[in-house]
N, C-alpha and C positions, 0 to 999 in steps of 0.2 A: 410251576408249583415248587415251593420248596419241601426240600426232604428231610426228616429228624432222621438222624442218624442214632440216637439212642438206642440201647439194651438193655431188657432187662439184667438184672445184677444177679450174680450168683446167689448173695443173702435170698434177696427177693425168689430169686426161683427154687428156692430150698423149701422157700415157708409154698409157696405154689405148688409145689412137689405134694409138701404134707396136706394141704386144704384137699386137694385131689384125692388122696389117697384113704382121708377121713371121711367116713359116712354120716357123723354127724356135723358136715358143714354145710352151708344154706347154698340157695339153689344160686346167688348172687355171688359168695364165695367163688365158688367152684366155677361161674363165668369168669370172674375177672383172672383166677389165676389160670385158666384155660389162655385168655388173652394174653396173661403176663407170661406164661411160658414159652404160646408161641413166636415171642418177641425176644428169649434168647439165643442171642448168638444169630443173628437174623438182622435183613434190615427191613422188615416188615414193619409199616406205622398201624395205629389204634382206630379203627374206624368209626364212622360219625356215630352211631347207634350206641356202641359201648364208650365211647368218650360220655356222650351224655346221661349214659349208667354212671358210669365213673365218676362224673361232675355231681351226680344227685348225692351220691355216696359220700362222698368228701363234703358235703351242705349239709348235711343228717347226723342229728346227735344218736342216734339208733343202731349203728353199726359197732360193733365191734372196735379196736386197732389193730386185728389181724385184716378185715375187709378195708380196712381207710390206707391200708400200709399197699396192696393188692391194686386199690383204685388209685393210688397217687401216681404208682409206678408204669402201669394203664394210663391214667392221661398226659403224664412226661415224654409219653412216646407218640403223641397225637401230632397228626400234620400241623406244622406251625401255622399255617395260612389259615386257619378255622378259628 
């Protein structure tokens, strides 16, 4: 199986930081930056479940670009082999 070496980015886990820490962000939000955080500094990959969150998100005019920036950086870090 190959492994993504990827991490989340510090930009990325800043706005992740802030979506967390906001009450008024959606229940989606606050999955993916849950994901994208704990994917910094880490070599933990994206699993099948929240990749395919992630994929619906980044397909959908309905999000945000604070959730589409959250789910890119979520599925850059998806096992390659999927």
């Amino acid at each position: 199986m190959s492994k993504n070496s990827k991490q989340t980015s510090n930009v990325v886990g800043s706005l992740a930081s802030e979506v967390l820490r906001n009450p008024s962000s959606s229940a989606i939000q606050k999955e993916l930056a849950g994901s994208a955080l704990a994917q910094t500094h880490s070599n933990k990959q994206t699993g099948g479940q929240m990749e395919s969150k992630a994929s619906k998100v980044l397909q959908s005019e309905k999000y945000s670009e604070t959730t589409k920036t959250l789910a890119a950086s979520v599925l850059s870090q998806s096992n390659k082999e999927r």
